[in-house]
N, C-alpha and C positions, 0 to 999 in steps of 0.2 A: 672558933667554929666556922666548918666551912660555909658556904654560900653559893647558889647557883642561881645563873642568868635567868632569869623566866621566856627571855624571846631567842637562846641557846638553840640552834638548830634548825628556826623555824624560819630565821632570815637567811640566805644564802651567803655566805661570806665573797665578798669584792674581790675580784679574778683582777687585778689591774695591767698585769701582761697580758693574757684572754682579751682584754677589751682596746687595749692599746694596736694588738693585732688584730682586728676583727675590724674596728676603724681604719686601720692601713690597707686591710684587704679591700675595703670597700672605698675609699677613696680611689685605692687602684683601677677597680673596677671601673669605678666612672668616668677615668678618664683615660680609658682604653677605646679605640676608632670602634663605631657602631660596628654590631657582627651584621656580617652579608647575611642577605635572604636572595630569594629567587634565583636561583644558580642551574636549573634545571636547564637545559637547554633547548630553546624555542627560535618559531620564527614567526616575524609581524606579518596576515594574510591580511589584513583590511583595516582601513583609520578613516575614521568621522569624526570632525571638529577633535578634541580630547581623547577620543574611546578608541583603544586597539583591541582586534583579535586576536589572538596569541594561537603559535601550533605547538604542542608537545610533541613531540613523535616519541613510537613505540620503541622500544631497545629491541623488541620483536614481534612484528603484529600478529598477537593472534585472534582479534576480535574483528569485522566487518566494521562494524555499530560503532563509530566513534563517542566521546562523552564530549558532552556541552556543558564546562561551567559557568553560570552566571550568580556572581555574588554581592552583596548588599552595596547600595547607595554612600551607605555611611563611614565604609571601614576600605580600605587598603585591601586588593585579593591577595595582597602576596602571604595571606596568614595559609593561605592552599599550599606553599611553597618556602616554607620561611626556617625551615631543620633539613639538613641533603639526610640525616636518616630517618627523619619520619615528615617527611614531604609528602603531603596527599598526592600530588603529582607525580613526583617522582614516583614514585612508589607505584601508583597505577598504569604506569609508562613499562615497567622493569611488570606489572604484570600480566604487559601487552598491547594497553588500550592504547588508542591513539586520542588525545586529548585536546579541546580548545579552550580557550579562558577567553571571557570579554572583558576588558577591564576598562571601568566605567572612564577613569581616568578623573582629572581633578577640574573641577569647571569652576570658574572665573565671575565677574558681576555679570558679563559681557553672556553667561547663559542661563541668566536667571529666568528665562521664559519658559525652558525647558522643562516638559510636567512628565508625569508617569507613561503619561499616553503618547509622548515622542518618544522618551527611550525602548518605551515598546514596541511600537508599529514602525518607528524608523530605524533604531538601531539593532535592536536585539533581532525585529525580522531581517533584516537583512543580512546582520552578521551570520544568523541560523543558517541563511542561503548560499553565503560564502561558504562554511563551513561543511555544508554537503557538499558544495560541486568544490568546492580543495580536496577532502576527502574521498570522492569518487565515490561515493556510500550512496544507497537506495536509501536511507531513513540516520535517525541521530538520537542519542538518551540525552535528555536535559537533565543536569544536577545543578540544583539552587540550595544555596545557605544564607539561613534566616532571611530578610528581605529579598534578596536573591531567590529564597522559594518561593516567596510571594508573586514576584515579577515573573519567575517562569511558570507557576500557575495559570497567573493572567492570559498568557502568552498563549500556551499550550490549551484554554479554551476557545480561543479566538483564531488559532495559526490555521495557513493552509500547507503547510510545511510536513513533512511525513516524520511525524514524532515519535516511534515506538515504545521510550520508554522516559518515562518521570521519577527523578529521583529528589525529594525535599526532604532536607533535613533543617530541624529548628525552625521551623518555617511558619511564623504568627497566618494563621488565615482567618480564625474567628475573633474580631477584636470587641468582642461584649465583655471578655474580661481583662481587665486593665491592669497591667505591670507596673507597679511605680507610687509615688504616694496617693493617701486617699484626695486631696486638696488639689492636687493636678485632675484626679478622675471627676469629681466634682467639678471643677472651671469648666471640663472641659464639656460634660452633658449639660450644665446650664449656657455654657455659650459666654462665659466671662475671660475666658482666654481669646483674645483676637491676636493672632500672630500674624494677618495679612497686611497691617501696618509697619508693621516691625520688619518684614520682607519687601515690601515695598522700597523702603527706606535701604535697608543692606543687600537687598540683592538675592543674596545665599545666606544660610546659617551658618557661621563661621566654624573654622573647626573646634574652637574651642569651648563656643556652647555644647557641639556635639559632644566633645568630652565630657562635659558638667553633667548633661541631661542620661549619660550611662552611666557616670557615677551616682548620681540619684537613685535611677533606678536598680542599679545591679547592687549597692551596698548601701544600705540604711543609715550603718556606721562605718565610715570610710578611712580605712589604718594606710598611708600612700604605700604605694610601691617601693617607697625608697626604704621607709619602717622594714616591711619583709625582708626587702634584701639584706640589712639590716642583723635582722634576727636567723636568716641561713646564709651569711658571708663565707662562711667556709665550706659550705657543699660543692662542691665544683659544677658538679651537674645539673644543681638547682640554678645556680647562678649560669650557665649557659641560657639554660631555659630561659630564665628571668630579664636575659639582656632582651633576646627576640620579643618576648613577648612585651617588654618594658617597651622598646622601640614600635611596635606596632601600636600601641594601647594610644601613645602618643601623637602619631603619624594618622589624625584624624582627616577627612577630607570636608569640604564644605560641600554642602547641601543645597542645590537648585532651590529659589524662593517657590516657583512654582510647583516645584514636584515634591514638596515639603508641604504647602499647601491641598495639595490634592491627599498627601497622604493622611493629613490630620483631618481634613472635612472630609473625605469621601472612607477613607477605609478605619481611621480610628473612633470618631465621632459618628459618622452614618453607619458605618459595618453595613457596606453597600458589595462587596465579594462575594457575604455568607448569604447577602438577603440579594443578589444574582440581580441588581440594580445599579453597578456599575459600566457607562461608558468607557471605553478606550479606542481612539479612531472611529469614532462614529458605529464601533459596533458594539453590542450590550454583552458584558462578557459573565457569563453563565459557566460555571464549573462543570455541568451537566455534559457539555459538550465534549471533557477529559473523558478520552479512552482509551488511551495509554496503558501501558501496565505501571501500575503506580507503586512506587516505594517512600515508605512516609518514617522519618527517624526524630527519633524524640530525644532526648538528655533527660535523667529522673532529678539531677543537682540543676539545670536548667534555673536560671531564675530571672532570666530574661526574656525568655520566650516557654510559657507554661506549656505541659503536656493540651489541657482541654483548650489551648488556643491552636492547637495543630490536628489532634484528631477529627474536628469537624470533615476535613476534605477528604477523609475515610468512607463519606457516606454521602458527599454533595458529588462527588465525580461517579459517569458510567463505567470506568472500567470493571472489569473479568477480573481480569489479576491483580490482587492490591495487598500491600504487606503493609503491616506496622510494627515496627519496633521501638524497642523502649533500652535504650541505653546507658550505663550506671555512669553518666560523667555529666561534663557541666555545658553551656553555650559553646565558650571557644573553646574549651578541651577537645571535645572531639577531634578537633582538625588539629591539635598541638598535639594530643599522646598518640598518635601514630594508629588509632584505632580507625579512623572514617576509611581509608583506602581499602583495607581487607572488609570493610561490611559492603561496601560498594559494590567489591567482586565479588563477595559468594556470593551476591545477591542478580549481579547483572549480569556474570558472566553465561549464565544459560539462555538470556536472551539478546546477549550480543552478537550473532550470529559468528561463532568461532570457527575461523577458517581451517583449522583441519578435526 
């Protein structure tokens, strides 16, 4: 009498060539020289301690209004720059703009002093003033990503610099709600996390807490990177993707004690931005005073930076003209699928002042 398996089907039978190959692919991988980023080509307008300003220029200028990126404390900008076909840069170069990037650069023990309110009022204003008289422009559009939005918020309430247009994307401004486990958000309203010992002590936050502290928050249950890769070894064009972004993910920067410090007591613990009670250079900086035309970009897969932690400065700034959008991708997606560069244009090109 015959006889049949009962778990016939239900387990997938062992590919041992498939898997033999699929490890080879991926060992290969790994040990293929990092792929290039930032290839676009630029020139150094200005350097303070660590920090350059970078020029893109236009393949054709057709805009006045050049774009100012300033990008997060925490992460490497060259994720603006890190694919030559879906380069936010490139891409906005080829569709005219002429471009600056500040790049914070990587600071040392030696600038652990360094708080929110020097990279503000001494770098990022000055860099801004470079950046118009290099450009020869009456006025300049700031785009900040996530932290980076924050900081040119800040900036753009406080500047006396001729700012026409603000561009923030993922950009935490109301920090009442809190990204990350319940046990950290707790410490942090009872005041049971003191990190200004621990900075005292190291200086900076090394890179690789800053690693730990986005894996916490961005994945609850963390499968590595190498797992993924792992599991699409043979996609070619996933694994392109996977090496830049594997490389950047890791290419973390360390974190000024001070400007870590301000950021945890002043803007994630007080949420002194949204309640226009924050200092910077001795002057109170007030969102109110934004009158810019404002562009505000959100991620809906976002799980780093929430929608209702952005649209607050929808309605704390004066401006006239103010857009918000809501886009179907994630934190860093935006700037990896190739989409931020065309939302940028339709969006600024009418008020870049285009020369013909």
């Amino acid at each position: 009498m015959a006889t049949e398996a009962p778990l016939k089907g239900l387990i997938p039978e062992f590919d041992y060539q498939k898997e033999m190959d699929r490890w080879e692919n991926v060992f290969k991988i790994l040990s293929e020289p990092e792929p290039k980023v930032g290839q676009t080509p630029r020139n150094e307008v200005w350097r303070k301690n660590k920090s350059v300003l970078w020029h893109y220029p236009a393949k054709q200028k057709k805009y006045e209004i050049p774009l100012f990126f300033v990008y997060s404390l925490f992460n490497k900008p060259y994720i603006l720059d890190i694919d030559q076909k879906k380069s936010v840069i490139k891409n906005l170069n080829e569709m005219g703009y002429e471009v600056y990037l500040l790049d914070w650069g990587t600071p040392g023990y030696e600038d652990k002093k360094i708080g929110l309110d020097t990279y503000i009022d001494k770098y990022l204003k000055t860099a801004v003033k470079r950046a118009i008289r290099h450009s020869g422009a009456d006025e300049i559009t700031l785009v900040g990503y996530c932290l980076g939005g924050t900081i040119a918020s800040i900036y753009a309430s406080i500047a006396e610099e001729p700012i026409k247009n603000l561009i923030v994307a993922t950009v935490p401004i109301d920090f009442s709600t809190f990204v990350g486990p319940d046990k950290w958000a707790e410490g942090l309203k009872q005041g049971d996390f003191n990190i200004d010992h621990f900075l005292d002590v190291y200086g900076v936050v090394p890179p690789k807490y800053v690693e730990m502290m986005f894996r916490a928050v961005g994945a609850p249950i963390y499968f590595t990177n190498y797992t993924m890769l792992l599991n699409r070894a043979h996609d070619h064009r996933y694994v392109e993707k996977w090496r830049r972004m594997n490389k950047w993910t890791l290419d973390q920067v360390p974190f000024t004690g001070e400007a870590y410090k301000q950021l945890v007591n002043d803007l994630i613990k007080g949420n002194k931005l949204v309640k226009g009670e924050l200092i910077v250079g001795n002057k109170q900086v007030d969102l109110k005073n934004i009158r810019a035309n404002l562009f505000v970009i959100s991620g809906s897969r976002d799980n780093l930076v929430l929608e209702e932690q952005s649209k607050p400065i929808m309605d704390l700034v004066s401006s006239e003209d103010k857009t918000y959008l809501c886009v179907e991708t994630g934190h860093v997606g935006l700037a990896l699928s190739g989409l931020f560069a065309g939302i940028v244009d339709q969006w600024a090109a009418g008020r870049s002042n285009p020369t013909a």
